[in-house]
C-alpha positions as a Markdown table, in Angstrom:
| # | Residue | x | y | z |
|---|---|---|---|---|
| 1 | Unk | 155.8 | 43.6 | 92.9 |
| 2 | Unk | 157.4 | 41.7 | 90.2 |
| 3 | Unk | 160.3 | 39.3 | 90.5 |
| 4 | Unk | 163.2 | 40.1 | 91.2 |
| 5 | Unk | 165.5 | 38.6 | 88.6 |
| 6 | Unk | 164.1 | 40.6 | 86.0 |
| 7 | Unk | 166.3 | 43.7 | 85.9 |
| 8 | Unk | 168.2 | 45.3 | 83.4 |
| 9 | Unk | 171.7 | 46.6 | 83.0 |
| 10 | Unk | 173.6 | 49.7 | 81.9 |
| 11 | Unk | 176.3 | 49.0 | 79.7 |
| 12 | Unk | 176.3 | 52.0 | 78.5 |
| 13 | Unk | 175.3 | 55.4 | 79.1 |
| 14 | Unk | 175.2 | 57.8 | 82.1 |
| 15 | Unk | 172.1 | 57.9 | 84.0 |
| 16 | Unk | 171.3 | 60.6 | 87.0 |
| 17 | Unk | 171.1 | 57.7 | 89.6 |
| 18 | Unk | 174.4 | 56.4 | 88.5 |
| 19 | Unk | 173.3 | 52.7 | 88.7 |
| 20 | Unk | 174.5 | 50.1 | 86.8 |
| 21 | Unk | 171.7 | 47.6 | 87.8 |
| 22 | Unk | 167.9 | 48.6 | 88.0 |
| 23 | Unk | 165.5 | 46.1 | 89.1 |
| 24 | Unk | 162.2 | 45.5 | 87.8 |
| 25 | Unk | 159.6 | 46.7 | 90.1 |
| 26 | Unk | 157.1 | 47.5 | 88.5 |
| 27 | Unk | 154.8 | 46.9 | 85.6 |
| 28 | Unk | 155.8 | 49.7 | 83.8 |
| 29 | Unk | 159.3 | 51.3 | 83.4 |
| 30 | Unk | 159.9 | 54.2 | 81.7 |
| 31 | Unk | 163.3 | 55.4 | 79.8 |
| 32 | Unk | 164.5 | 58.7 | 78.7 |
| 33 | Unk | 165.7 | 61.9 | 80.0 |
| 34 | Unk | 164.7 | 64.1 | 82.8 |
| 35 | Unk | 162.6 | 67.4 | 81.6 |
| 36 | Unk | 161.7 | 70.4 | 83.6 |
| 37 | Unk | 158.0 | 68.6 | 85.5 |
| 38 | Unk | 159.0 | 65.2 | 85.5 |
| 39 | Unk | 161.4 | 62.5 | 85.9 |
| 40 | Unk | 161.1 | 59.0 | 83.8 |
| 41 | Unk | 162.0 | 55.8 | 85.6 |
| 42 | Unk | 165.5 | 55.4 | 84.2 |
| 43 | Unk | 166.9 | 58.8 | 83.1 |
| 44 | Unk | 169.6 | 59.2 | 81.2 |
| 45 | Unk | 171.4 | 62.5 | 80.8 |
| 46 | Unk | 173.1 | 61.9 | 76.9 |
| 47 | Unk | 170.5 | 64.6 | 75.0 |
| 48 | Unk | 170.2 | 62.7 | 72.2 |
| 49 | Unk | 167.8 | 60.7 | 74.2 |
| 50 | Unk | 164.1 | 61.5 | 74.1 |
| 51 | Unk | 162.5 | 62.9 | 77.6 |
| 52 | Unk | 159.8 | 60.2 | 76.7 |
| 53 | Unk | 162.1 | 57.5 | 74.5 |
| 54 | Unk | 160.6 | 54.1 | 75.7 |
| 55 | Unk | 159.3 | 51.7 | 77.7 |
| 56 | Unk | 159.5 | 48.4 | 79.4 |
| 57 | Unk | 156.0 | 46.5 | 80.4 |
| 58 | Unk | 155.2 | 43.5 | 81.4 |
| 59 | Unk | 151.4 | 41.4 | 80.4 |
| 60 | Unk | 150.9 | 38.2 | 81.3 |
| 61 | Unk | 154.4 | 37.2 | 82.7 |
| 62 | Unk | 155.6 | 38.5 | 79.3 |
| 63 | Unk | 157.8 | 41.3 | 79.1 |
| 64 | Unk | 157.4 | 44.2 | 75.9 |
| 65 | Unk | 159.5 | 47.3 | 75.1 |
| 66 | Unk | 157.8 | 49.8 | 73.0 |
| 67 | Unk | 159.7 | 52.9 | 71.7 |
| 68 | Unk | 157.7 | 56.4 | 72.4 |
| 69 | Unk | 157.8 | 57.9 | 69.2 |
| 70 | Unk | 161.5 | 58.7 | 70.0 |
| 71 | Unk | 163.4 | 60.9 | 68.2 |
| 72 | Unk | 166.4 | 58.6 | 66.9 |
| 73 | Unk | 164.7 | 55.5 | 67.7 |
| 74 | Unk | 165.2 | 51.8 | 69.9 |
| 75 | Unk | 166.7 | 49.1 | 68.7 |
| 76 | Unk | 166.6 | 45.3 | 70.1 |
| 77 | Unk | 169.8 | 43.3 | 69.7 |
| 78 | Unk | 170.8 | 46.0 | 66.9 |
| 79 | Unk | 167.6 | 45.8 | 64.9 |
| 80 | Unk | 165.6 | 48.7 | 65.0 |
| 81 | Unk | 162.2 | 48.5 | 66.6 |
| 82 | Unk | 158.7 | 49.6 | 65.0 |
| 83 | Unk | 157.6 | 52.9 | 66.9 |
| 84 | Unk | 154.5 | 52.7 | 69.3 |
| 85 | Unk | 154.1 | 48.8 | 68.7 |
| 86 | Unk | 155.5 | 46.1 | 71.3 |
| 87 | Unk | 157.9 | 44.5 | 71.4 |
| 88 | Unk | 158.1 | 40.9 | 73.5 |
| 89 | Unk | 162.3 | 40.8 | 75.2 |
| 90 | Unk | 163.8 | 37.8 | 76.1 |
| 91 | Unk | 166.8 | 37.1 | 78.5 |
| 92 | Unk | 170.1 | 38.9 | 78.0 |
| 93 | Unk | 168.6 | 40.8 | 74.7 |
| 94 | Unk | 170.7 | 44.1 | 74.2 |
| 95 | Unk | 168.6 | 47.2 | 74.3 |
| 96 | Unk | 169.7 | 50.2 | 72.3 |
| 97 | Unk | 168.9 | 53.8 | 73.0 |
| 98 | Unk | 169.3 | 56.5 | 69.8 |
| 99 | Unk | 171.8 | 54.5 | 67.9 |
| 100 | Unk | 173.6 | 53.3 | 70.5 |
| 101 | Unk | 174.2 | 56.4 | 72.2 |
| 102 | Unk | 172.3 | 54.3 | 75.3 |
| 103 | Unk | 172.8 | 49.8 | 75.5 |
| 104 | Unk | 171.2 | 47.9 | 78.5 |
| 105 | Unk | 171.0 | 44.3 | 78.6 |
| 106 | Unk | 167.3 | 43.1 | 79.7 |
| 107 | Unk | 167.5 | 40.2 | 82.5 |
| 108 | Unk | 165.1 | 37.9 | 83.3 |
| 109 | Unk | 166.0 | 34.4 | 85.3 |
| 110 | Unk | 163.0 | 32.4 | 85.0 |
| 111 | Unk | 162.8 | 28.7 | 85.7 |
| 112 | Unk | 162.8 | 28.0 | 82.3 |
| 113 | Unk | 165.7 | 29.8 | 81.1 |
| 114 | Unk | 167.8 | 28.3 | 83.4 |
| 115 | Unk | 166.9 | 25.2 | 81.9 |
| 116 | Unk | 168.0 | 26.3 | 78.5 |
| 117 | Unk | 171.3 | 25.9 | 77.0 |
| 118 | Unk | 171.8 | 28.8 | 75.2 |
| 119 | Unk | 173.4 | 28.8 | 71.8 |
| 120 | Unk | 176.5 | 30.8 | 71.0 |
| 121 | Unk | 177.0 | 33.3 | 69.2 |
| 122 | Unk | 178.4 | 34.1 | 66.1 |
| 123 | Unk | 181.4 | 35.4 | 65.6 |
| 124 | Unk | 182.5 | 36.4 | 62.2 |
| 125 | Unk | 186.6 | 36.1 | 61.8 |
| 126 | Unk | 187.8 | 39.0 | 60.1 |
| 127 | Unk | 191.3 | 39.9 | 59.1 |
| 128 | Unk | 193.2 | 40.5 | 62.0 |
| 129 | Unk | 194.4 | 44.2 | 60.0 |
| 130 | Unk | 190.8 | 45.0 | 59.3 |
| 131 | Unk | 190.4 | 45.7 | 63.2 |
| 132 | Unk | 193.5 | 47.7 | 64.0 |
| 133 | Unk | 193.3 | 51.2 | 63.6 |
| 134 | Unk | 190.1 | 54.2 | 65.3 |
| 135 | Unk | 186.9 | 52.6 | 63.2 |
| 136 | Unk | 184.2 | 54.9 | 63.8 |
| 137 | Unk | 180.6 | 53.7 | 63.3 |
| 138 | Unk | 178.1 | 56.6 | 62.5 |
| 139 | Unk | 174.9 | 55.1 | 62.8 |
| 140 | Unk | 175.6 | 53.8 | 66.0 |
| 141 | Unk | 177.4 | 56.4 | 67.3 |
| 142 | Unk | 180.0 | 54.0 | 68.5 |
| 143 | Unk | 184.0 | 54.4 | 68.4 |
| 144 | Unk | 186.1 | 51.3 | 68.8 |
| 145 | Unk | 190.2 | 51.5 | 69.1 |
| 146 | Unk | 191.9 | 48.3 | 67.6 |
| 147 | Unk | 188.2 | 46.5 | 67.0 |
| 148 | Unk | 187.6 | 47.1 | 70.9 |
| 149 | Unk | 184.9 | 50.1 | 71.8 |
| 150 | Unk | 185.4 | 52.4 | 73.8 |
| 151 | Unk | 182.8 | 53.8 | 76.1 |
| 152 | Unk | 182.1 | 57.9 | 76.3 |
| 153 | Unk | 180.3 | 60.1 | 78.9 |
| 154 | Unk | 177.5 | 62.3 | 77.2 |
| 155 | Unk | 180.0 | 65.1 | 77.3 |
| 156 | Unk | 182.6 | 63.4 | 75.7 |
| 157 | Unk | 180.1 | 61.9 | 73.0 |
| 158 | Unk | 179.1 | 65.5 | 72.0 |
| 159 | Unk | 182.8 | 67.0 | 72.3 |
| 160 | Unk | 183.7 | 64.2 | 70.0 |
| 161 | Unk | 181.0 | 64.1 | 67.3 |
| 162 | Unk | 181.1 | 68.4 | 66.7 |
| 163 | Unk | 184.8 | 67.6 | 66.3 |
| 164 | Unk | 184.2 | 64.2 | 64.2 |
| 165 | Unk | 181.1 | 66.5 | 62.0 |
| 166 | Unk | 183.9 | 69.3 | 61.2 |
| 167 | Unk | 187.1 | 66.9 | 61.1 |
| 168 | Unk | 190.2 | 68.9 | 59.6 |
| 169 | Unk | 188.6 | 71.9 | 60.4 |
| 170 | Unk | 189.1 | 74.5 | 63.4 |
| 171 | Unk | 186.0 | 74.4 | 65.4 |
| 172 | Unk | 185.7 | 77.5 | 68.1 |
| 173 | Unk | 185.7 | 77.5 | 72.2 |
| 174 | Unk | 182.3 | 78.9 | 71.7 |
| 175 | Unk | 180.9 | 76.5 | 69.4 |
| 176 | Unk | 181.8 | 73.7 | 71.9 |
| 177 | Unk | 180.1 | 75.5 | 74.3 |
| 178 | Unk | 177.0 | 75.9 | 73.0 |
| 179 | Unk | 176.9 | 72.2 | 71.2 |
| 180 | Unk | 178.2 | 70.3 | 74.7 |
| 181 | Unk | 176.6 | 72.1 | 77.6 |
| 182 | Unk | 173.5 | 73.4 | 76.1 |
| 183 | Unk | 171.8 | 73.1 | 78.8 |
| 184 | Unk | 174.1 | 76.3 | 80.6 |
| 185 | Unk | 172.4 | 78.5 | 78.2 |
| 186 | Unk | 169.8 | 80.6 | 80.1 |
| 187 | Unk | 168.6 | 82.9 | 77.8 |
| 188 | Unk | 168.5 | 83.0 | 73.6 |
| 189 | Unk | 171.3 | 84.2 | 72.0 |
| 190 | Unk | 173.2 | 83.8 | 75.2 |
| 191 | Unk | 176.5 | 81.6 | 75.5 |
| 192 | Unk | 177.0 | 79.0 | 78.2 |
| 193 | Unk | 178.9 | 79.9 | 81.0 |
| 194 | Unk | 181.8 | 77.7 | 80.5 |
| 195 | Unk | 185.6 | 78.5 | 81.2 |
| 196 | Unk | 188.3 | 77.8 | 78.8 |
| 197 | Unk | 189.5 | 75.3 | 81.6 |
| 198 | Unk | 186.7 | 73.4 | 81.5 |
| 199 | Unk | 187.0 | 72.9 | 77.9 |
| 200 | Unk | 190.5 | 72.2 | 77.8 |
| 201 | Unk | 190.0 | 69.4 | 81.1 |
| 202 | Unk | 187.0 | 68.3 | 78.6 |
| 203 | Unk | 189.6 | 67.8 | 75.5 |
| 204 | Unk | 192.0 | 66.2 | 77.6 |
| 205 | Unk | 190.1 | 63.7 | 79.3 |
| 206 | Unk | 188.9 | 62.6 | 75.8 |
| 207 | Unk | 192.4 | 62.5 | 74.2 |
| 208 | Unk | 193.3 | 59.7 | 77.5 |
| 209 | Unk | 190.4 | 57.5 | 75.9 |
| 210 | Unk | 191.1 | 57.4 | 72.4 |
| 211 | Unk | 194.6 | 56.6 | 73.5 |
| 212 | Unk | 197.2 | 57.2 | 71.0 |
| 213 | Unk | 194.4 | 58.3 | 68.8 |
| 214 | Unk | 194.4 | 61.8 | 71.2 |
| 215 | Unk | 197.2 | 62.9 | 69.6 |
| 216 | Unk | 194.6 | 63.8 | 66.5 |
| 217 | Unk | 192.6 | 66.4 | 68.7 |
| 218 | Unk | 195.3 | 69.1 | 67.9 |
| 219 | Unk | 195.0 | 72.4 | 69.8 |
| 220 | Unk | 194.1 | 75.6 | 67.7 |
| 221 | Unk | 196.0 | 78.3 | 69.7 |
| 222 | Unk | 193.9 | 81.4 | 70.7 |
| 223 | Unk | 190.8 | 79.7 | 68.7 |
| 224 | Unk | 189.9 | 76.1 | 70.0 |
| 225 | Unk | 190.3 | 72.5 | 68.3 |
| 226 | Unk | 190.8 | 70.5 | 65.6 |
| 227 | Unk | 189.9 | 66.8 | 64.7 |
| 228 | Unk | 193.0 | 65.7 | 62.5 |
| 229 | Unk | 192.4 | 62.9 | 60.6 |
């Protein structure tokens, strides 16, 4: 049984369990998503995560992530990790899953970090004008309204980024289908079972988070949707 104050935390990122918090238990904690004969440790549902996409282990009282071999790699404090090597995590170090489509914060309140007066960070003071607006950052997957980011469900991250891929174009109900709920489709070839409703409470949802940015998801009548910008 390890300590207790070493734990990390979800930031972002939908897991099956729901939690927000998971504690340290173990020597060994495995990330990524659920497949059909097992379940990892912390499972996320986003797809874009590897079944096997990392882990968390602890030698000697010193803690180590090591990415898997995942698919669209791990990055520590937003610098990308080597694959299959470890690498030692310190107190409130930001853990990023496939390009930020996952962030944890990794905890650990030992004696001597509580000793420690941390230094601040740096904040780089841009142009006020240069953060207003819907800035959308690829490579992490992130979207940020007016410099502040907004945080997607999996769902939402997929409905977004066919739209995003294919912006001022018309992309089909059954394109969204297949791309967002792929895991519906039961047999090759076959579309997901999905109703029009569902995709249109999908679309909405969406358009309440990007805020007066949803006006840009215009409907296609009779077709499906549209990213306008």
């Amino acid at each position: 049984m390890l300590d207790q104050d070493v734990y990390i935390s979800i930031n972002k990122g939908e897991t099956l369990t729901k939690q927000n918090r998971i504690t340290i238990t173990n020597n060994e904690v495995l990330l990524g998503r659920e497949g059909s004969n097992f379940t990892p440790d912390v499972a996320f549902i986003s797809q874009y995560i590897s079944r096997k996409h990392a882990l968390i282990g602890v030698e000697c009282g010193n803690f180590y992530i090591i990415d898997l071999m995942s698919k669209h790699g791990t990055e520590v404090n937003y610098s990308s990790i080597e694959k299959n090597k470890p690498f030692f995590l310190h107190d409130m170090d930001t853990i990023s899953l496939a390009q930020g489509t996952s962030v944890l914060t990794f905890h650990h309140q030992s004696k001597s970090s509580l000793d420690k007066t941390l230094e601040l960070p740096i904040i780089q003071k841009n142009n006020v004008d240069d953060c207003i607006g819907l800035t959308i950052n690829i490579e992490r997957r992130e979207i940020l309204i007016d410099g502040v980011q907004i945080y997607l469900t999996s769902k939402d991250t997929g409905l977004f980024w066919l739209l995003h891929q294919n912006k001022g174009c018309a992309v089909s109900y059954d394109e969204i289908k297949i791309t967002v709920w792929p895991e519906r489709i039961l047999y090759q070839n076959e579309k997901p079972d999905v109703g029009r409703e569902e995709i249109n409470t999908l679309v909405y949802r969406l358009r309440k988070k990007l805020g007066k940015y949803g006006e840009n998801i215009i409907s296609v009548p009779r077709y499906g949707y549209m990213l306008d910008i």
